[in-house]
N, C-alpha and C positions, 0 to 999 in steps of 0.2 A: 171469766167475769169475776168481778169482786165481789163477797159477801159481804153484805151490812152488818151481819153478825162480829166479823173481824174489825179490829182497829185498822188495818189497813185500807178498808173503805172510807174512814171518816179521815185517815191521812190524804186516800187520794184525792178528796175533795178539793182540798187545800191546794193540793197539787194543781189539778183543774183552774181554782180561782186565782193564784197566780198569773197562770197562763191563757185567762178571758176566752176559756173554752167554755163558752156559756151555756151551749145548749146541752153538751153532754152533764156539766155543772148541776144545771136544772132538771134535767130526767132524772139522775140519779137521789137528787133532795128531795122532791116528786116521790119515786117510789119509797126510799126509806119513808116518807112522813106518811103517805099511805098505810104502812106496817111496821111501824115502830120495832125491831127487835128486839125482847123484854129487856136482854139484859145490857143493849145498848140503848136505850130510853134516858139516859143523861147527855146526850147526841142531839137530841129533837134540837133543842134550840140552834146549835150548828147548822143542822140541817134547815132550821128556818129563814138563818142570814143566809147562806149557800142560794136558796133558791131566790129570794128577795132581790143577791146580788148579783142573780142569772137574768134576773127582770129589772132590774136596773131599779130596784124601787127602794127608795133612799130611807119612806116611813119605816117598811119592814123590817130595815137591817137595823135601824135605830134601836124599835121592839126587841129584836133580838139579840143586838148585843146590851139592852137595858136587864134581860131577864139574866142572862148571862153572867152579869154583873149585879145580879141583886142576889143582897144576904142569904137567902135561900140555895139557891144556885149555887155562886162563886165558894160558899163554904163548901162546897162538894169536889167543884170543876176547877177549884185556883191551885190546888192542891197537885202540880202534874212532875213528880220525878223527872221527863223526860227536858225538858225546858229548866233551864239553872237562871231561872231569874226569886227575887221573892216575892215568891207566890201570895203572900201575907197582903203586900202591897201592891199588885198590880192583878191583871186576871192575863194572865200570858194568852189563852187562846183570844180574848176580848181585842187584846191589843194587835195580834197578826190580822185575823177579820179586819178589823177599820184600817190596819195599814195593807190592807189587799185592794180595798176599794178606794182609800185613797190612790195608791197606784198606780189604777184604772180612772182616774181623775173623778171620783165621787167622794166628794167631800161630805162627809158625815156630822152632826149638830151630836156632838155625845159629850154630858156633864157629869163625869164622874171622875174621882182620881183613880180608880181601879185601870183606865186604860191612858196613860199619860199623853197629851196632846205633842209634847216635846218628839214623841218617840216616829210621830205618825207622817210629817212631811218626808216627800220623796225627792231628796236632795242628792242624783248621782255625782261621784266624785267628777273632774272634766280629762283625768286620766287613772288607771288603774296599771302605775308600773309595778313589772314581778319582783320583788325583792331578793329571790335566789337564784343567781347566775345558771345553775345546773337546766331550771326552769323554760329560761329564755328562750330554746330553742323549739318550743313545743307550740303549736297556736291552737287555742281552743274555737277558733272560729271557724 
């Protein structure tokens, strides 16, 4: 089982919300918000949309990615090494959250430029050809 203590809980999350595995989604942002781990306590809010968008509940996520995205907050959380966008202008975790639940067809009301509206419709291409011959013969399906 995964610790809350470790970033790789709050990855798997993500992982989870991706793949509208909502109930394990939901226990998991459940127990962490029950016991906050000290020093993963800049997470709560994650974990706030995480379970909001386990329960499909559109006010919550709102909440959460508004806190997310306010001056307090994002001057902490926008700041992430691992994501190469700029951070300065957008809040990259802010942005994957609403494009998760966009997704999952939950269209979110969020007024901020911290999470660009351009970035969030789910527009799959209507073919994905491999571009390296070597490639062609492998099928990921």
């Amino acid at each position: 089982m995964l610790n809350p203590n470790q970033n790789e809980y709050h990855y798997y999350q993500l992982t989870l919300a991706l793949n509208g595995q909502w109930d394990e989604l939901g226990r998991k942002a459940e127990a962490f918000l029950q016991e906050p781990p000290t020093k993963m306590q800049k997470y709560a809010p994650d974990m706030r949309f995480y379970l909001a968008l386990a329960q499909k509940d559109k006010a919550g996520m709102e909440a959460a990615l508004a806190e997310l995205t306010s001056p307090k907050v994002a001057k902490v959380r926008n700041d992430v090494f691992e994501l190469p966008v700029a951070s300065r202008f957008v809040s990259p975790f802010a942005c994957l959250y609403a494009k998760a639940a966009q997704r999952h067809g939950l269209e979110l009301d969020i007024d901020t430029v911290l999470i660009p509206q351009a970035w969030l419709p789910v527009c799959p291409l209507p073919d994905y050809a491999d571009p390296y011959e070597f490639m062609r013969t492998w099928s990921i399906e």
